[in-house]
C-alpha positions, 0 to 999 in steps of 0.5 A: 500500500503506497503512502500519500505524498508528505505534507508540510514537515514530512507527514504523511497526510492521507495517513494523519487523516485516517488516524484522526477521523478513527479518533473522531469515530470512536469519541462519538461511539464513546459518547454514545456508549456513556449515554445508554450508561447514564440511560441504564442507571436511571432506569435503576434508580427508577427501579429503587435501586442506589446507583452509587452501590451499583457503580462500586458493583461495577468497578469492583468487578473490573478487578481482579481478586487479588487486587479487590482483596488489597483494596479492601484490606488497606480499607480495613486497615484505615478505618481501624486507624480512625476508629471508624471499624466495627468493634470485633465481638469478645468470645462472650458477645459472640455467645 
């Protein structure tokens, strides 16, 4: 496949401009996409559902095990240091 003649600066235009008008394609599919997303959630909200939770839901299952288990015990770990954790039930309490 032959490139087109270079431009001003040795760029080869006809490349540039395919590369930029794929670029361009898949911004408005992206926008697109993130309209139906915004779409989906309130339909959930509408439904009684809490979005914030569900978008924890979603980014969360973006991770892999591993990854979800450190985060979540760095964030134990936190709120332990600022008191925010739950006290842990004595033997006695348990029973």
């Amino acid at each position: 496949m032959a490139e087109e003649a270079s431009g001003p600066g040795g760029v080869a235009a006809g490349q540039l401009r395919a590369f930029i008008e794929r670029i361009e394609r898949l911004e408005e599919e992206k926008k697109t996409l993130s309209e139906d997303i915004r779409e989906v959630y309130a339909e959930a909200k509408g439904n009684g559902f809490d979005t914030k939770v569900m978008r924890q839901v979603v980014r969360l299952r973006k991770q892999d095990a591993a990854e979800r288990q450190e985060q979540e015990a760095i964030l134990d770990l936190y709120m332990h240091a600022l008191g925010m954790a739950p006290a842990a039930l004595d033997d006695d309490e348990a029973a």
